[in-house]
PDB file of N, H, CA, C and O in Angstrom:
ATOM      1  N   UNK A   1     101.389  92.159 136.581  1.00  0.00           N
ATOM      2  CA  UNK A   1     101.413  93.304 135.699  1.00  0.00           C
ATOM      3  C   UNK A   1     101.069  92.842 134.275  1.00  0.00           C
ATOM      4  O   UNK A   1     101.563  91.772 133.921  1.00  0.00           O
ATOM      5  N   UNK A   2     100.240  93.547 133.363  1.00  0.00           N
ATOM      6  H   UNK A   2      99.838  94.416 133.651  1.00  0.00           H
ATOM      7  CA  UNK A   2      99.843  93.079 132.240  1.00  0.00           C
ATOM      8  C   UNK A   2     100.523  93.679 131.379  1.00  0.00           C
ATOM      9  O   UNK A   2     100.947  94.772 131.752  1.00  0.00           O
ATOM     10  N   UNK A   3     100.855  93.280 130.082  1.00  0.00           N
ATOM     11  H   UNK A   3     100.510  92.392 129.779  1.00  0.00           H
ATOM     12  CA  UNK A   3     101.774  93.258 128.972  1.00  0.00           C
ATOM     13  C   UNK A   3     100.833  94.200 128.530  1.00  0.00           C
ATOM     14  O   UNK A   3      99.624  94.220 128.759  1.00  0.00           O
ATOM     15  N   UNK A   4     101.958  95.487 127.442  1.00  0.00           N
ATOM     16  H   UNK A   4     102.941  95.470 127.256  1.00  0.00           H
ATOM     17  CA  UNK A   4     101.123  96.514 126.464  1.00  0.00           C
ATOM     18  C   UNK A   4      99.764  95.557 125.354  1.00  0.00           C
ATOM     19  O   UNK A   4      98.707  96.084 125.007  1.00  0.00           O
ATOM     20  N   UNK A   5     100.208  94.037 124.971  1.00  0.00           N
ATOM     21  H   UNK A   5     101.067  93.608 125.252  1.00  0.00           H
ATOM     22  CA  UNK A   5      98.994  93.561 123.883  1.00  0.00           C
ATOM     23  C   UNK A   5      97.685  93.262 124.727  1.00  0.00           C
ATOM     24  O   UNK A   5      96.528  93.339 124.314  1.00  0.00           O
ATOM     25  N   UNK A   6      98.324  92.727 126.636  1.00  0.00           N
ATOM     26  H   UNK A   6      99.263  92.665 126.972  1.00  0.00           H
ATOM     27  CA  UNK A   6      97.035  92.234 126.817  1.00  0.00           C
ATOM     28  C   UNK A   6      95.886  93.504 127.272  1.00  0.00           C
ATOM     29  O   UNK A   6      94.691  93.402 127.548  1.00  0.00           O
ATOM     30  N   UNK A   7      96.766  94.696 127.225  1.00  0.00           N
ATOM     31  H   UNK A   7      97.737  94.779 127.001  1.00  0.00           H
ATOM     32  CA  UNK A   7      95.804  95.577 127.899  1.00  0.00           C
ATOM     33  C   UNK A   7      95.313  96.294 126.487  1.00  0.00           C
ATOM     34  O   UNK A   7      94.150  96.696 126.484  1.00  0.00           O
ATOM     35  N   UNK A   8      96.029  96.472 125.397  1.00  0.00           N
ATOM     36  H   UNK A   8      96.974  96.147 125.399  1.00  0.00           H
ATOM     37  CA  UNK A   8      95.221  96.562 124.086  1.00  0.00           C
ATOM     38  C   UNK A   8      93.951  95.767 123.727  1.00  0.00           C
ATOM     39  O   UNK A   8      92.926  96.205 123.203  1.00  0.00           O
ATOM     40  N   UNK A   9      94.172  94.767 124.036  1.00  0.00           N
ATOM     41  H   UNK A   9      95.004  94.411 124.461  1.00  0.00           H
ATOM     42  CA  UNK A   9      93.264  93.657 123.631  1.00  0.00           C
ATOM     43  C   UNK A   9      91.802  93.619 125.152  1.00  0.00           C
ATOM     44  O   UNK A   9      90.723  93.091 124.884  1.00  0.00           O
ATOM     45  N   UNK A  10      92.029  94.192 126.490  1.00  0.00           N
ATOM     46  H   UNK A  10      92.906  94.622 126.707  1.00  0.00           H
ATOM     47  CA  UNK A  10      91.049  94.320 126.848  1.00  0.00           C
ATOM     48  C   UNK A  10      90.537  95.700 126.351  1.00  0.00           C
ATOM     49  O   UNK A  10      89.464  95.690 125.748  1.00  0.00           O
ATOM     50  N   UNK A  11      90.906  96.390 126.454  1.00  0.00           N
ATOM     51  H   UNK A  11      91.778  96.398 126.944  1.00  0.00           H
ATOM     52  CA  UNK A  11      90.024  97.581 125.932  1.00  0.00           C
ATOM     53  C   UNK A  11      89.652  97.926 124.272  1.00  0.00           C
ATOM     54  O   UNK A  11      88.997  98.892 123.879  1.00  0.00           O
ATOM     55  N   UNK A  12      90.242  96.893 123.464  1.00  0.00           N
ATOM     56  H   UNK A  12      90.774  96.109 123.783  1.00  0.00           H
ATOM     57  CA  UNK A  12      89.963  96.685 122.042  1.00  0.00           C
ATOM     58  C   UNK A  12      90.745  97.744 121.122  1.00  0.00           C
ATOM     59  O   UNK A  12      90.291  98.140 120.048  1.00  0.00           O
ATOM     60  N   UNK A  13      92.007  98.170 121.681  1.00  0.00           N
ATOM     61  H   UNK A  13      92.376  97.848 122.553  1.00  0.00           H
ATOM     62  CA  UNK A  13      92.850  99.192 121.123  1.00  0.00           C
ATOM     63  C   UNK A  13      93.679  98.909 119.887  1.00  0.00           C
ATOM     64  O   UNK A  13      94.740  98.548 120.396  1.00  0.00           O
ATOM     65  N   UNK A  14      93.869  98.843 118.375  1.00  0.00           N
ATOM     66  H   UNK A  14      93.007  99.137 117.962  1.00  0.00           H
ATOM     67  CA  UNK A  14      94.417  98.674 118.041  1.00  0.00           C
ATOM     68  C   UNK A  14      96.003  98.800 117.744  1.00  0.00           C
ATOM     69  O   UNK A  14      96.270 100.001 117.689  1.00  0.00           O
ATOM     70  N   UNK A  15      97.217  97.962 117.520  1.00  0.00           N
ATOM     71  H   UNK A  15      97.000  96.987 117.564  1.00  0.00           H
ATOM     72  CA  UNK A  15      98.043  98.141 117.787  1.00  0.00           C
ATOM     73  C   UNK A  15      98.280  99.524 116.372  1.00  0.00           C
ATOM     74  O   UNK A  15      97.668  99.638 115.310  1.00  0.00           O
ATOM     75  N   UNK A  16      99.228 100.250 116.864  1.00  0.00           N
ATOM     76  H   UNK A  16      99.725 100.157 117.727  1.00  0.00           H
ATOM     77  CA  UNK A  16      99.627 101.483 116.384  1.00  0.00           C
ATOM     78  C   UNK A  16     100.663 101.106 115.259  1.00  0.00           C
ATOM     79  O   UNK A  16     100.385 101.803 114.283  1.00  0.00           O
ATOM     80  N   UNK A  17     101.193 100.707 115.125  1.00  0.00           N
ATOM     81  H   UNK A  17     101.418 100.141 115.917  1.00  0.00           H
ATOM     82  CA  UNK A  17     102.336 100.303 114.283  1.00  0.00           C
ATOM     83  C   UNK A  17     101.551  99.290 113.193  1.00  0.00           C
ATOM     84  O   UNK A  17     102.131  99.069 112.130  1.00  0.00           O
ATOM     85  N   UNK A  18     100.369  98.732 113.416  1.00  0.00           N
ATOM     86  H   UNK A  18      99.898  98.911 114.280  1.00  0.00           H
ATOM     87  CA  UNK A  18      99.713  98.071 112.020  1.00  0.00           C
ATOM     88  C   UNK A  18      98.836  99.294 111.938  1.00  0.00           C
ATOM     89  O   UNK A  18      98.414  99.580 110.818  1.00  0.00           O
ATOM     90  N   UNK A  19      98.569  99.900 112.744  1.00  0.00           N
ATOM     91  H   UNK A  19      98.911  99.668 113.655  1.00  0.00           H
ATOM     92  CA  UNK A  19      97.852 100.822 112.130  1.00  0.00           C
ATOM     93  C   UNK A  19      98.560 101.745 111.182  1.00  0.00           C
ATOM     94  O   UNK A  19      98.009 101.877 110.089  1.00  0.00           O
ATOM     95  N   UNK A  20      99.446 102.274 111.344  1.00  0.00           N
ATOM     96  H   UNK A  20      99.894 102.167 112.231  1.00  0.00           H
ATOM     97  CA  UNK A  20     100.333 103.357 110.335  1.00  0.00           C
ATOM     98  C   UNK A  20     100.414 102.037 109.222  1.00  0.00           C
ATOM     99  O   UNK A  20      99.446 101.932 108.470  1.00  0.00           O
ATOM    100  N   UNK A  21     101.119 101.395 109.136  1.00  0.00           N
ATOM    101  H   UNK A  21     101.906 101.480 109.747  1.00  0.00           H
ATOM    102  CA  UNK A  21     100.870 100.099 108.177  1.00  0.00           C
ATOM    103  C   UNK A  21      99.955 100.101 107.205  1.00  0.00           C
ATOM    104  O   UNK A  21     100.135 100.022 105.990  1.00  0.00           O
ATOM    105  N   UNK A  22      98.898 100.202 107.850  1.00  0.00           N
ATOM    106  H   UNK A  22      98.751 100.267 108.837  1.00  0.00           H
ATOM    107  CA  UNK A  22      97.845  99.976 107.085  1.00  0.00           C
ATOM    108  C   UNK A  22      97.110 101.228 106.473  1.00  0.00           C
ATOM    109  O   UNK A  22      96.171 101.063 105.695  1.00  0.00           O
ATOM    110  N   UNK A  23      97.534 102.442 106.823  1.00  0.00           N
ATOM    111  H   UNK A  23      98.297 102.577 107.455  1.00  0.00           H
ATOM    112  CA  UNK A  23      97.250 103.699 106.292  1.00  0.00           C
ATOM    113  C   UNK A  23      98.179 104.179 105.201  1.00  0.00           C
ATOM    114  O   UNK A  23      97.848 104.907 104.265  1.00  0.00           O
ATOM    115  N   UNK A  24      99.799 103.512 105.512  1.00  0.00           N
ATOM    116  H   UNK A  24     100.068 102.920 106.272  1.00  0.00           H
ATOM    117  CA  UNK A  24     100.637 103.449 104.432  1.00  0.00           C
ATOM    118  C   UNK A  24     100.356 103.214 102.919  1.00  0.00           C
ATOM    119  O   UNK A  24     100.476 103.936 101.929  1.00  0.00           O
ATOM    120  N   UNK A  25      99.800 101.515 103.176  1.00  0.00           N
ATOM    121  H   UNK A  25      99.703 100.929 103.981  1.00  0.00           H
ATOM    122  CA  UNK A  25      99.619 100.804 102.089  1.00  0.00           C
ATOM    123  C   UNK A  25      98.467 101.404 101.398  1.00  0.00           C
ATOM    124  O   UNK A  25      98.541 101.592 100.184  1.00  0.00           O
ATOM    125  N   UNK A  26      97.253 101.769 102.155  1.00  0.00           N
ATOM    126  H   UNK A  26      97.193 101.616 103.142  1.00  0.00           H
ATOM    127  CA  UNK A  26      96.246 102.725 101.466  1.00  0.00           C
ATOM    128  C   UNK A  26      96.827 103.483 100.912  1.00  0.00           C
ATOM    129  O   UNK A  26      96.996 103.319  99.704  1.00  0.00           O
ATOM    130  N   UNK A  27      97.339 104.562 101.541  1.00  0.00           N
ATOM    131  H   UNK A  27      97.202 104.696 102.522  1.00  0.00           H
ATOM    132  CA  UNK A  27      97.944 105.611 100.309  1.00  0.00           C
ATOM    133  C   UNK A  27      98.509 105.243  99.474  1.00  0.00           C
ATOM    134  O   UNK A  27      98.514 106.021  98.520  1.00  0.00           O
ATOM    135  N   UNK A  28      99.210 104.073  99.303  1.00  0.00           N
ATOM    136  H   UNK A  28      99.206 103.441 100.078  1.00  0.00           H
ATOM    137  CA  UNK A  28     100.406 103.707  98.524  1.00  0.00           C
ATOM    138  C   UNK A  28      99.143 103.547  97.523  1.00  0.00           C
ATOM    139  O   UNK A  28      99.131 104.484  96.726  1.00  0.00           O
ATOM    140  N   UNK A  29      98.153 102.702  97.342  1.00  0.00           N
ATOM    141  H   UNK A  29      98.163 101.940  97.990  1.00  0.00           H
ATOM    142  CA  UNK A  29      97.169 102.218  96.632  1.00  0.00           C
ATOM    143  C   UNK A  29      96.416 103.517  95.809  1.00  0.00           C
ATOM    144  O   UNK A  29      96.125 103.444  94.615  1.00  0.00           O
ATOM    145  N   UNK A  30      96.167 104.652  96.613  1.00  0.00           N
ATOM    146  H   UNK A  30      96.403 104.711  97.583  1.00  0.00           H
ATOM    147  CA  UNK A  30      95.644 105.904  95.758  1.00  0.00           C
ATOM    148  C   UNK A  30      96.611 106.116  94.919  1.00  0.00           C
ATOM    149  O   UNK A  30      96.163 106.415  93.812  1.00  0.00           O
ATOM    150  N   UNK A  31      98.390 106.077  94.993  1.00  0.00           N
ATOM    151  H   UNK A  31      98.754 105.834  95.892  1.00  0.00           H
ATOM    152  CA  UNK A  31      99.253 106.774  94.681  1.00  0.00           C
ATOM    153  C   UNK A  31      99.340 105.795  93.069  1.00  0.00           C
ATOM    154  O   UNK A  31      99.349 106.333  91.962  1.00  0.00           O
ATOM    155  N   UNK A  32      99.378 104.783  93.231  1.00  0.00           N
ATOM    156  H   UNK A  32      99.370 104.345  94.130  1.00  0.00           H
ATOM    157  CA  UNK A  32      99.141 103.441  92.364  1.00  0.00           C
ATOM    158  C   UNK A  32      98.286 103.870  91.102  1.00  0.00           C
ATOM    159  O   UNK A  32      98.457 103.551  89.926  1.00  0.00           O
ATOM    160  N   UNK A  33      97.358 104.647  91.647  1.00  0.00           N
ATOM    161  H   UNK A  33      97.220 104.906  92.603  1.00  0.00           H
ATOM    162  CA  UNK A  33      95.927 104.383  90.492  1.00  0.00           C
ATOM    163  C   UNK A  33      96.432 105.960  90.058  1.00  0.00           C
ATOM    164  O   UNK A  33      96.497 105.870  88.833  1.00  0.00           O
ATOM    165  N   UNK A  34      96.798 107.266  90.397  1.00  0.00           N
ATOM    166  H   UNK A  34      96.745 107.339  91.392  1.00  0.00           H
ATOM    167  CA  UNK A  34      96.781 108.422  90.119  1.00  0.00           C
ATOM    168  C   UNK A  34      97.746 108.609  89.005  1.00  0.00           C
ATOM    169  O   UNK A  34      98.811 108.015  89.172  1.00  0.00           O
ATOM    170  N   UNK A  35      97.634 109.258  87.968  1.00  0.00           N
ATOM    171  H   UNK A  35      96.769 109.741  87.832  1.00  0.00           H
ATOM    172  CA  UNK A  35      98.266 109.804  86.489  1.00  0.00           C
ATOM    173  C   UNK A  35      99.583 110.918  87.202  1.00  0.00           C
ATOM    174  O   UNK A  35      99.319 111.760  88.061  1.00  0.00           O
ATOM    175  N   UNK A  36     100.391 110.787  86.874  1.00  0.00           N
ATOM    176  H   UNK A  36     100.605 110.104  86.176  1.00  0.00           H
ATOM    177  CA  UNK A  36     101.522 111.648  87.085  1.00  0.00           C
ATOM    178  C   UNK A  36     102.438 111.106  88.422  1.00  0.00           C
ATOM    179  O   UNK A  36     102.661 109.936  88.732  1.00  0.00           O
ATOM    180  N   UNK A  37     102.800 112.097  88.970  1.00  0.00           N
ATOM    181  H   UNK A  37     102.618 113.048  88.718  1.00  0.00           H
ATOM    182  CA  UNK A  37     104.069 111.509  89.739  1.00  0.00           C
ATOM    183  C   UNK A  37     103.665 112.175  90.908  1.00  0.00           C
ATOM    184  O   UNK A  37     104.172 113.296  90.956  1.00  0.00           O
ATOM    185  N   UNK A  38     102.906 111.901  91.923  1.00  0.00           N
ATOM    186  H   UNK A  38     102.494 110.991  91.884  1.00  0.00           H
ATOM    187  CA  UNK A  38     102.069 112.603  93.305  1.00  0.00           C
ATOM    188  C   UNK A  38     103.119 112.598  94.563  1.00  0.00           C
ATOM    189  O   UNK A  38     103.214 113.525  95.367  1.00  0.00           O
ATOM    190  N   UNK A  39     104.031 111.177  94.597  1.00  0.00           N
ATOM    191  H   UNK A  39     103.954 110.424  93.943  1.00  0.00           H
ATOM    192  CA  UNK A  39     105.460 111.908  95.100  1.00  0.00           C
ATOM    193  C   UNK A  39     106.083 112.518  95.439  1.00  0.00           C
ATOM    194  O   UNK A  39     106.794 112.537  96.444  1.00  0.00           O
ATOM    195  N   UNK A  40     105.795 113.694  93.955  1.00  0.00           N
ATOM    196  H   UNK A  40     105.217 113.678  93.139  1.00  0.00           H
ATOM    197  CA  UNK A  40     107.172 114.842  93.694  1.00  0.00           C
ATOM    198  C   UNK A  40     105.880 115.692  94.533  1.00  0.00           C
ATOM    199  O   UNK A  40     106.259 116.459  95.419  1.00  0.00           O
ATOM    200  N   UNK A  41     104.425 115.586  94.292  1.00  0.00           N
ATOM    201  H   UNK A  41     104.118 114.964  93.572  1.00  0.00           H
ATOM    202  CA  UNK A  41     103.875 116.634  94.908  1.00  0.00           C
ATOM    203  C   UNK A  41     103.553 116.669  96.746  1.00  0.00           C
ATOM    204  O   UNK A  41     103.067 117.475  97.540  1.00  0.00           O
ATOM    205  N   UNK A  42     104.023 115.579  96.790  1.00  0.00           N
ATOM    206  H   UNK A  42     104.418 114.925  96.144  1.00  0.00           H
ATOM    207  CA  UNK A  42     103.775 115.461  97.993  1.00  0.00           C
ATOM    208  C   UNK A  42     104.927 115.990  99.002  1.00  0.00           C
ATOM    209  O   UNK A  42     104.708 116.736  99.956  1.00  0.00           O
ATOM    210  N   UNK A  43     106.656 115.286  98.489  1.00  0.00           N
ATOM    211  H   UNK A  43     106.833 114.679  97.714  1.00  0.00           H
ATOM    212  CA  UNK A  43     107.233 115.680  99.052  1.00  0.00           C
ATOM    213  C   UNK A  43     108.433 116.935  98.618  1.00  0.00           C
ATOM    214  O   UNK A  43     108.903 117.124  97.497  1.00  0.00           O
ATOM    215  N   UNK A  44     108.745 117.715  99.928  1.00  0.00           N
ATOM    216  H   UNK A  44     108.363 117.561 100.839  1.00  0.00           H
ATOM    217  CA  UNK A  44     109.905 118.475  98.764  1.00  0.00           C
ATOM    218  C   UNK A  44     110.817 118.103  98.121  1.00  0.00           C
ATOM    219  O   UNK A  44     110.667 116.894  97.948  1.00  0.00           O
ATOM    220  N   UNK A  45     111.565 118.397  97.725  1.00  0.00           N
ATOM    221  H   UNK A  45     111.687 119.379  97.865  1.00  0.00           H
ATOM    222  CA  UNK A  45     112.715 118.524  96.566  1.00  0.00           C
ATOM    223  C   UNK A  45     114.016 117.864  97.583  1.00  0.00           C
ATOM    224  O   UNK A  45     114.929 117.132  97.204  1.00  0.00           O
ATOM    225  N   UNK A  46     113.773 118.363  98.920  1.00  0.00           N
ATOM    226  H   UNK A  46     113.030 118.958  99.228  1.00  0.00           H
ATOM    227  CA  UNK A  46     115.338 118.388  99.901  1.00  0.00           C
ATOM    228  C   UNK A  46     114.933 117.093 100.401  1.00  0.00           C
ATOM    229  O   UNK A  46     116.092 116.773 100.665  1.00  0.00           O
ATOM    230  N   UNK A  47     114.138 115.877 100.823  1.00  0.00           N
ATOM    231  H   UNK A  47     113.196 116.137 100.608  1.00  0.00           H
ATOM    232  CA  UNK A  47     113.725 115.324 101.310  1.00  0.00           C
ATOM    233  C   UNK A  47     114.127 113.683 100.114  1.00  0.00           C
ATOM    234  O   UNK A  47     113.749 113.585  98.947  1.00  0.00           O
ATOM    235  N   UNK A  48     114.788 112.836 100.732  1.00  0.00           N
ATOM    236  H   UNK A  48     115.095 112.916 101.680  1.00  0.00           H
ATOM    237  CA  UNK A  48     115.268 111.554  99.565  1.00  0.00           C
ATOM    238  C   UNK A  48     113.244 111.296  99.237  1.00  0.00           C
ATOM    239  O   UNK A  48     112.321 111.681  99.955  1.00  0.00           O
ATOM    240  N   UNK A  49     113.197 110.744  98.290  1.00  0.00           N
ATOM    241  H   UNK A  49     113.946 110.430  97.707  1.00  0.00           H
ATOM    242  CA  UNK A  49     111.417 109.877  97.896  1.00  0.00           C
ATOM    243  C   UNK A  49     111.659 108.718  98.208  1.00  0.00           C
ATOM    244  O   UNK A  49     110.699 108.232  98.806  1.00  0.00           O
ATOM    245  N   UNK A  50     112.635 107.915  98.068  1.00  0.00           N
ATOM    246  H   UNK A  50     113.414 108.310  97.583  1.00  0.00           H
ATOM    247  CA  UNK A  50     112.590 106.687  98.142  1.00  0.00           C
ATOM    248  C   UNK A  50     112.419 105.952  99.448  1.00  0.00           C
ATOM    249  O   UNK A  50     112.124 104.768  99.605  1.00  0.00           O
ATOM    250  N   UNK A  51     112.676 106.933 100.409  1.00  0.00           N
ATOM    251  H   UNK A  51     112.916 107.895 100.282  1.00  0.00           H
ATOM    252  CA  UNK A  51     112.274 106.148 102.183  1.00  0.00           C
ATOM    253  C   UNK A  51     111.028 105.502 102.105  1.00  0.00           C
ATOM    254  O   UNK A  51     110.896 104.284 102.220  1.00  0.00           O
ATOM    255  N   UNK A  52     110.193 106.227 101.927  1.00  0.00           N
ATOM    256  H   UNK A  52     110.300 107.217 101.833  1.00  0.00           H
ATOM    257  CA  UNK A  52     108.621 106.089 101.669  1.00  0.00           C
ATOM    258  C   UNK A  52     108.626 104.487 101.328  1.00  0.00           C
ATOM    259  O   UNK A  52     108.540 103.544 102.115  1.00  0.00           O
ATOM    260  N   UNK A  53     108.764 104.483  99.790  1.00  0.00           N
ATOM    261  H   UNK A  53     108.833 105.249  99.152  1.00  0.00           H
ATOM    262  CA  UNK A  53     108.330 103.941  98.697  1.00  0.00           C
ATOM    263  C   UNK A  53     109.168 102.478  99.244  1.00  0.00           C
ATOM    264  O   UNK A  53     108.580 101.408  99.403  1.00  0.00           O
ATOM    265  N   UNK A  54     110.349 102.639  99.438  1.00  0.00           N
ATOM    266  H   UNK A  54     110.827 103.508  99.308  1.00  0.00           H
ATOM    267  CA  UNK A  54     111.076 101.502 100.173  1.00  0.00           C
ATOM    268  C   UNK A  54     110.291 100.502 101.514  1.00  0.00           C
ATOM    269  O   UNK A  54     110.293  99.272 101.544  1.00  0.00           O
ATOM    270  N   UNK A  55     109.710 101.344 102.462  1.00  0.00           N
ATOM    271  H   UNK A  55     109.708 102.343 102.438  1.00  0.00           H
ATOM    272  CA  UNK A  55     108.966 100.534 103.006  1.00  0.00           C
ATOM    273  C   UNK A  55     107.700 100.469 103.161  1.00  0.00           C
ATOM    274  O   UNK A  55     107.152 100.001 104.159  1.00  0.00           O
ATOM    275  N   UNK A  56     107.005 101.044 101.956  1.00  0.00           N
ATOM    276  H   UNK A  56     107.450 101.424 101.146  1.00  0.00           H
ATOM    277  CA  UNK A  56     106.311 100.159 101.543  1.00  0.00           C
ATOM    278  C   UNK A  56     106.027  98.972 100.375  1.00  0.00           C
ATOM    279  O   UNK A  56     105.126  98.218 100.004  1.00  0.00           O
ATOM    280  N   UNK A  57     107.330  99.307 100.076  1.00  0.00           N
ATOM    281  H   UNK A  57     108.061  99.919 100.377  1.00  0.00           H
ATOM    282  CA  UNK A  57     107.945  97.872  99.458  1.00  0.00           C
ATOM    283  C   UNK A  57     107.714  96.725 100.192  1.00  0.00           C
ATOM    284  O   UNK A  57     107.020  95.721 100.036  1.00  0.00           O
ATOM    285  N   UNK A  58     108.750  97.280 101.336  1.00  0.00           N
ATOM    286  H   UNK A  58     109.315  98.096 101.464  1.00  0.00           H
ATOM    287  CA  UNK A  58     109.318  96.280 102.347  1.00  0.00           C
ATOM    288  C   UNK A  58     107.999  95.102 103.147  1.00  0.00           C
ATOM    289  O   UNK A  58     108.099  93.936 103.530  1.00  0.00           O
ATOM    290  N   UNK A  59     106.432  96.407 103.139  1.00  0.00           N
ATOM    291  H   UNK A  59     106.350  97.354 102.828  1.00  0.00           H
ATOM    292  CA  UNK A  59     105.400  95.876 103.911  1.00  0.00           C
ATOM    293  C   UNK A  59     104.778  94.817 102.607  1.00  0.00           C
ATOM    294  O   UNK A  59     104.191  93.778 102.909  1.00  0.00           O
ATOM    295  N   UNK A  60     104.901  95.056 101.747  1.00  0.00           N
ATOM    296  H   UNK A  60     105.378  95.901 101.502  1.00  0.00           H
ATOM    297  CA  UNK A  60     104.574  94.208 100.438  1.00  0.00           C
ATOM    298  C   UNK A  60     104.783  92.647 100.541  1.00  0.00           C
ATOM    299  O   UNK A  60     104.061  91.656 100.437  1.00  0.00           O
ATOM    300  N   UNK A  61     106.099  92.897 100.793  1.00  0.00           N
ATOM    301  H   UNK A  61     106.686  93.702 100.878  1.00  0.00           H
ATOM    302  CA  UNK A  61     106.943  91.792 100.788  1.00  0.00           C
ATOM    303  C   UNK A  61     107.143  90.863 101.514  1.00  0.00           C
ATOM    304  O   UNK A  61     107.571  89.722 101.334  1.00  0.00           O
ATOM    305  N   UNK A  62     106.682  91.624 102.673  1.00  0.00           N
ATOM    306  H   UNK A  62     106.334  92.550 102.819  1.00  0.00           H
ATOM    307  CA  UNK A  62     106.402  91.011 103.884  1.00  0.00           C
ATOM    308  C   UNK A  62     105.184  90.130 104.209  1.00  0.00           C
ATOM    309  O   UNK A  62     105.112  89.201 105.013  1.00  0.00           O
ATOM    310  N   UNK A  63     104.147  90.694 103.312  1.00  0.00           N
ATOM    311  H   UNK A  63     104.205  91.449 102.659  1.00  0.00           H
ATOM    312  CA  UNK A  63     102.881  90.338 103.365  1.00  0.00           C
ATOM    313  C   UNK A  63     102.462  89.277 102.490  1.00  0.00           C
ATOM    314  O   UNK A  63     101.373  88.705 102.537  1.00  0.00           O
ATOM    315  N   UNK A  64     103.437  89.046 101.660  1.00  0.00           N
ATOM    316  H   UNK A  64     104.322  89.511 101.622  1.00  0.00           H
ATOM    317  CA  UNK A  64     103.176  88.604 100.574  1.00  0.00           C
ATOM    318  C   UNK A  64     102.365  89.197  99.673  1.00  0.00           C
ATOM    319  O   UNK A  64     101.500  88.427  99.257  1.00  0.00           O
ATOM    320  N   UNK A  65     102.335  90.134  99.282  1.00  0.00           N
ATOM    321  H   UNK A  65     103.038  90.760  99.620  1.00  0.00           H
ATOM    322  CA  UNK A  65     100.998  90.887  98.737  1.00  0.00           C
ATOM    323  C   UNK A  65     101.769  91.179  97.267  1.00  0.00           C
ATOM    324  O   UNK A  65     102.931  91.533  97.071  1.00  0.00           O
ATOM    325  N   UNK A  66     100.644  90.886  96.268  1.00  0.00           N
ATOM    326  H   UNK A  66      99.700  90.598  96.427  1.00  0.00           H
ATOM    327  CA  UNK A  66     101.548  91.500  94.451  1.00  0.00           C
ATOM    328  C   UNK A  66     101.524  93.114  94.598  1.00  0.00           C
ATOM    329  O   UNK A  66     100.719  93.920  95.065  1.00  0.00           O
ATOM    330  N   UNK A  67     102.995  93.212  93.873  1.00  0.00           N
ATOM    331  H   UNK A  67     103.648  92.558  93.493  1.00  0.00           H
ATOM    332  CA  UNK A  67     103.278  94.865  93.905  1.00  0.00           C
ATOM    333  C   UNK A  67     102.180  95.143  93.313  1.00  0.00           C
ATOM    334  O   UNK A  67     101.268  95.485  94.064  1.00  0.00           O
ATOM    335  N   UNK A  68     101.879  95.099  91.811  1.00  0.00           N
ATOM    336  H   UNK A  68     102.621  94.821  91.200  1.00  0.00           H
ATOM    337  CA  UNK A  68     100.770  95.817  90.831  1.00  0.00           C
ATOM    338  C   UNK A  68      99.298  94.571  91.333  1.00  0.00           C
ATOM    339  O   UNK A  68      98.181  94.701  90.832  1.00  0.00           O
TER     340      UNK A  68
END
């Protein structure tokens, strides 16, 4: 029986979890360069902001990558 990476890797599927990853950190990067606070526009009012922003901290850090 073949493991979920080796059958990713024959059919050339990328794994899903670097993928959100890596769509994260993009946005994080538009959010970076944009004037004002896109955040507040993004999420509601009832909803904490900091989940977000926390891991993509966390993927930062992980990566070794400079915040700014």
């Amino acid at each position: 029986m073949k493991k979920n990476r080796e059958i990713r890797n024959l059919y050339r599927v990328p794994d899903i979890v670097a993928v959100i990853k890596g769509q994260r950190l993009r946005w994080y990067g538009h959010i970076m360069r944009r004037d004002g606070d896109l955040v507040k526009d993004v999420r509601p009012c009832g909803r904490p902001r900091l989940r977000w922003l926390d891991a993509i901290k966390e993927y930062i850090r992980k990566a070794d990558l400079p915040e700014k």
